[in-house]
N, C-alpha and C positions, 0 to 999 in steps of 0.2 A: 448639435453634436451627435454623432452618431458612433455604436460601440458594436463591431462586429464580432458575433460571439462562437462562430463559427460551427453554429448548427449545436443543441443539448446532445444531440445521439454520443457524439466524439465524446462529452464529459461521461456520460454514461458507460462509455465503451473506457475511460480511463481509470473508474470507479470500480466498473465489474472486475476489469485484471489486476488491480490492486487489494481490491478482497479477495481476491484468488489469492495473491501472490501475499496477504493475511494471514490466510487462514494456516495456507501450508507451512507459513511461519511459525505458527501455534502451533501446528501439529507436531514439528519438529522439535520444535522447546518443550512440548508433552513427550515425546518420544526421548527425549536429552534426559528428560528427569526421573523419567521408570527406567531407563539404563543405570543411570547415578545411583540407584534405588538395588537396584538387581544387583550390580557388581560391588557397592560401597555397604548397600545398606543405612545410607545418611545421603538426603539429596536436599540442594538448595532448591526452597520454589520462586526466590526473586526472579529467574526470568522469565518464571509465568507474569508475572505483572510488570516486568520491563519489555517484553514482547511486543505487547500492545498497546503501548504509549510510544515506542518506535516505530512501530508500523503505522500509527494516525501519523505522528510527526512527521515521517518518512512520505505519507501518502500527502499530506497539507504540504508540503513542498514541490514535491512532483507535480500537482494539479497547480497549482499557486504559477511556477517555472513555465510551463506549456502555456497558460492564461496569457504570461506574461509577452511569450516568444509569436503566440496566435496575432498578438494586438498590434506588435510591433511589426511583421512580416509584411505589409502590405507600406505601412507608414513609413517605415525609419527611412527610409531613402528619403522622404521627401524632407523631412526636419530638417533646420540647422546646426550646424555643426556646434553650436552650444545647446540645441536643445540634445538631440543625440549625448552630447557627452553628460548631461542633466540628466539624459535616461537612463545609460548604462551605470552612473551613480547609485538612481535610486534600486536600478536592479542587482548590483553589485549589494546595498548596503540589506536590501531584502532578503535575498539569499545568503547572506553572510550571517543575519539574524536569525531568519530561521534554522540556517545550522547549527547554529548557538543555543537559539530553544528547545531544539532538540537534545543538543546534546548537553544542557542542562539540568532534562525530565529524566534522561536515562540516568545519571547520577542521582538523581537526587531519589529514586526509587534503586539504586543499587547497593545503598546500605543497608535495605530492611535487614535481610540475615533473616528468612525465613526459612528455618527448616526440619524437614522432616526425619523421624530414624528409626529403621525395625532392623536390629541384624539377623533374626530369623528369613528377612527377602532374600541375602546373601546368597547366588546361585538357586536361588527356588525355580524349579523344572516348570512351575506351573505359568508364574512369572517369564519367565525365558521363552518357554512358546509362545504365549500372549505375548508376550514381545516380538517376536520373529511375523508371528502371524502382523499384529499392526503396523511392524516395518515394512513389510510387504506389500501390505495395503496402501500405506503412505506410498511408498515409491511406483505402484500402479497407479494411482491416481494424478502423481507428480508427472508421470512419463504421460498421462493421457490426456490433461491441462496443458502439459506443453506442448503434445502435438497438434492439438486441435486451439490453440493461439497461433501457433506455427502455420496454420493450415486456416487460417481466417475461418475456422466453423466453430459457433460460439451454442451454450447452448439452449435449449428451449428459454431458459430462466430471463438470459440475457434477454431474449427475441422480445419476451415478454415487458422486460424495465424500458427497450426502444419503443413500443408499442405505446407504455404507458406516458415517454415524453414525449411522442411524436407529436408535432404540430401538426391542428386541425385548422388551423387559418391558409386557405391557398393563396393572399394576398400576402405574405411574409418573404420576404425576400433574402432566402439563404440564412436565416439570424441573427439580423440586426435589429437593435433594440435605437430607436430612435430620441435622445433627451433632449425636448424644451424647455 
């Protein structure tokens, strides 16, 4: 049996824009909470820690989904129309679960009730710039991640994690992993 894996770089290349598309999650639920902060003077921090248990969730689905759709794009035509409907079962009952696991992690951390409170922050000038300035920055860095996704130029860091899975066997034949 053979399981074609359709090359590591592609997983790599799924990985890298998913931390991307991480981080600026974080950044933006950090940016949510010094605003709650600034304006309220009392800020929740559960979506600091709901953040990032949607985002792994959010990413184990997405990589899990692609896996799924790689395997099948070559094969499904060939199957029988019970195995076929055997597959889209177990892919239908897959992705139904882990939408489910997901969206049971995010509950079940959205009750903490974590939170913080100065009403001294209220309007602080000092606060507000240091706001403005890191919004800015977010949204530069946002604007410059997505051109350069947009724009297939990925960067050093990335070149470097293909580097580091590139196969060094010239006998491998595109990524298939052969089971006896």
């Amino acid at each position: 049996m053979s399981v074609n894996t359709g090359g590591i770089q592609d997983y790599v290349r799924y990985v890298y824009v998913l931390s991307l598309v991480s981080a600026l999650a974080m950044a933006i639920a950090v940016d949510y909470v010094l605003t709650e902060l600034w304006i309220y003077g009392t800020a929740d921090l559960t979506i600091l820690v709901i953040t990032p248990v949607f985002m792994f969730m959010i990413s184990m689905l997405v990589v899990s989904s692609i896996s799924m759709v790689k395997q099948l794009k070559g094969n499904f035509g060939k199957m029988s129309t019970k195995a076929k409907a055997l597959m889209m079962t177990y892919i239908s009952f897959f992705i139904v679960a882990l939408v489910y696991f997901t969206y049971i992690s995010v509950i079940h951390y959205a009750g903490l009730g974590l939170t913080v409170s100065d009403p001294q922050l209220v309007g602080d000038h000092y606060l507000g710039f240091g706001l403005a300035l890191y919004d800015a920055g977010l949204l530069t860095t946002s604007w410059q991640l997505t051109e350069d996704l947009m724009n297939n130029k990925f960067s050093t860091l990335y070149r470097f994690f293909v580097k580091m899975f590139k196969s060094d066997d010239e006998n491998n034949d595109g990524g298939t992993i052969v089971v006896k």
